[in-house]
C-alpha positions as CSV (number, residue, x, y, z in Angstrom):
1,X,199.9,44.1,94.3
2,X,197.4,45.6,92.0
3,X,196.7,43.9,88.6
4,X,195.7,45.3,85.7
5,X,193.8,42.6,84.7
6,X,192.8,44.1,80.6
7,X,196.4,45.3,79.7
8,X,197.0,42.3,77.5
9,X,192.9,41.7,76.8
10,X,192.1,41.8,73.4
11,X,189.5,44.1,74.1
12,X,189.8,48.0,73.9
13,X,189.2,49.4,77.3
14,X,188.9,52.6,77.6
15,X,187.9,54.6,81.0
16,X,186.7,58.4,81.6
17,X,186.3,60.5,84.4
18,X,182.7,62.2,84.6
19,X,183.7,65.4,82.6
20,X,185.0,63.4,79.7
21,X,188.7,63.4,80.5
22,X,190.0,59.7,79.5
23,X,191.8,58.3,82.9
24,X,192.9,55.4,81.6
25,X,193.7,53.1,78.3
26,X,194.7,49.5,77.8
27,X,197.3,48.6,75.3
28,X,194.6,47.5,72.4
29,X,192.5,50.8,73.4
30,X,195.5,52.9,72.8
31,X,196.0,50.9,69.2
32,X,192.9,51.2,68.4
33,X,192.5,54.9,69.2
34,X,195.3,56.6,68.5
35,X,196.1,58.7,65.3
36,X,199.5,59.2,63.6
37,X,201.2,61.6,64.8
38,X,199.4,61.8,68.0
39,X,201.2,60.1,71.4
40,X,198.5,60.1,74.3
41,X,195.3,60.6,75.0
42,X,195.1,60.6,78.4
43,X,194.1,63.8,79.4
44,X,192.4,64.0,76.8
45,X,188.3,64.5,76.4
46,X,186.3,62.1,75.0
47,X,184.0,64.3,73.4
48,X,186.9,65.9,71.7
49,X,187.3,62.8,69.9
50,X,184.0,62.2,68.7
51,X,182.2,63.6,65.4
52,X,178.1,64.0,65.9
53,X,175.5,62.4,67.0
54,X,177.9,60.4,69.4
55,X,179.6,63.5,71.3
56,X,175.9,64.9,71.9
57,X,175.4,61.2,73.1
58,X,178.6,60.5,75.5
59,X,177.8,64.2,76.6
60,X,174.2,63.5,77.9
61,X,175.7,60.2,79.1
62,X,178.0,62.3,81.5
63,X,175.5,64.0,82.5
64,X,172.7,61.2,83.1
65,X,174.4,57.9,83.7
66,X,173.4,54.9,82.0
67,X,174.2,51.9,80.1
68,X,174.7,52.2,76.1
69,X,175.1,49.2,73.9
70,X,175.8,48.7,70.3
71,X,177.6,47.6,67.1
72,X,179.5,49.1,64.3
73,X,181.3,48.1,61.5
74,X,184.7,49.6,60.4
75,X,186.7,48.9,57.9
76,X,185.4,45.7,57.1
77,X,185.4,44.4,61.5
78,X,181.9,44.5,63.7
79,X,182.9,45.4,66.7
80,X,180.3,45.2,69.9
81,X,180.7,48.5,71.8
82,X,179.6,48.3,75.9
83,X,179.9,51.7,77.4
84,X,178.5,51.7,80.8
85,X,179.1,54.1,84.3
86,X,181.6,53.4,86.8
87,X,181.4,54.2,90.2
88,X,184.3,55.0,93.3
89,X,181.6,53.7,96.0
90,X,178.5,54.7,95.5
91,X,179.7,57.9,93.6
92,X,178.9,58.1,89.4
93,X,182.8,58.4,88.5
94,X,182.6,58.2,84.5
95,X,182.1,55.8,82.0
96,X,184.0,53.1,81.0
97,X,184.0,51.8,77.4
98,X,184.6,48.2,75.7
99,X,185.3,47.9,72.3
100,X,185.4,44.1,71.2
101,X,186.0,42.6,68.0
102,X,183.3,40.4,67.1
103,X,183.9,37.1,65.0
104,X,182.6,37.1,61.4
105,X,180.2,33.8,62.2
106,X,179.6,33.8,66.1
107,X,177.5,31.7,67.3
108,X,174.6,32.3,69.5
109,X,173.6,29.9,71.9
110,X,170.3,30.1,74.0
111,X,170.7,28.8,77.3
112,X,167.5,27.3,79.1
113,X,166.8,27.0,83.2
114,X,167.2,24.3,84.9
């Protein structure tokens, strides 16, 4: 039996193929994501979805895979944004994307060797 281990995450999850099409959504992804009026977007490209600088940026990240990490604030949440490749084997895939709501005071704890 296959899980699908983020469908009730409360993280956004959202994976494309390597031309941009989105593949997949979890449940908070497809919350978080979609517009009134508009059912789906799987099928869908990613860069369609984007205003500039980031479609310029997920389109060179198609292109030349790599890790991109950030914040953003939006309507009054920071959210930590992991978008990193995904591979079938040893084969660049797409990208996958996590979109996490961070809390307003979280802590940071340094953790030392042993």
């Amino acid at each position: 039996m296959k899980r699908d281990y983020f469908e009730g995450a409360d993280i956004a999850v959202t994976i494309c193929a390597k031309d941009g099409t989105i593949l997949d959504m979890n449940e908070k992804s497809r919350k978080t994501f979609l517009k009134p009026g508009r059912e789906e977007l799987i099928g869908a490209n990613v860069l369609d979805c984007h205003p500039e600088p980031a479609r310029s940026l997920l389109d060179d990240m198609l292109h030349h895979p790599r890790t991109n990490v950030y914040t953003v604030e939006k309507e009054g949440l920071k959210k930590l944004i992991f978008q990193t490749p995904w591979y079938d084997g040893e084969d660049y895939a797409g990208f996958m994307e996590l979109s996490i709501v961070l809390p307003k005071d979280i802590p940071n704890r340094i953790r030392k060797p042993k």
